[in-house]
C-alpha positions as CSV (number, residue, x, y, z in Angstrom):
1,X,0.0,0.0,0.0
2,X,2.8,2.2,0.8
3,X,3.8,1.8,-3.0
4,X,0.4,3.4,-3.8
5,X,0.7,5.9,-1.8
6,X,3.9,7.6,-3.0
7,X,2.6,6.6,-6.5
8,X,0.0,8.9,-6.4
9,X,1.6,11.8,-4.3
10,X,4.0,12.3,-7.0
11,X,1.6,12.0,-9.9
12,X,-0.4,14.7,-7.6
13,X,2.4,16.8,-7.8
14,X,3.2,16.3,-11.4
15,X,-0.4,17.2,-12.3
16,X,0.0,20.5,-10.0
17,X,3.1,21.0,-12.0
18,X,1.5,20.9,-15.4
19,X,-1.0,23.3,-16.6
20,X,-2.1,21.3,-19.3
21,X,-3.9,18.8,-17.0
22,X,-7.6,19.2,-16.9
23,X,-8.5,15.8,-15.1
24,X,-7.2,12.7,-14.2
25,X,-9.0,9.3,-13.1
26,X,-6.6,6.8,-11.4
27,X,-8.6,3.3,-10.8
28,X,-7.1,0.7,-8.1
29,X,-8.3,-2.6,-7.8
30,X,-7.3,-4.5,-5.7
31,X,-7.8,-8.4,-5.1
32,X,-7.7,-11.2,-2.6
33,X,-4.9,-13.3,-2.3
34,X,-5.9,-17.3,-2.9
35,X,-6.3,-19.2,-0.5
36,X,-3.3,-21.1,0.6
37,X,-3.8,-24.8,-1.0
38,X,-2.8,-26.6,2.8
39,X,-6.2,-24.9,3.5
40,X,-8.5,-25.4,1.4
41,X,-11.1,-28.3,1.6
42,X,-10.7,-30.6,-0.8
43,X,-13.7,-30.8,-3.3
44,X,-16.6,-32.9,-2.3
45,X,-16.2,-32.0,1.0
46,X,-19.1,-31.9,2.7
């Protein structure tokens, strides 16, 4: 997350820097790490 962070302080300060810039739209997805294979049920499990 840290990485995040500091990416998107300097690209704030780059867009500050820049007239130019009208807008900008930064999407972040993040997903869930799988589940570790020692714990998952086996299928057909019940």
């Amino acid at each position: 997350m840290k990485n995040i962070t500091k990416a998107l302080q300097d690209l704030a300060k780059a867009v500050n820097s820049n007239d130019t810039v009208e807008r900008v739209k930064v999407t972040i997805t993040l997903k869930k790490p799988k589940a570790s294979k020692a714990n998952a049920k086996p299928k057909g499990d019940k």
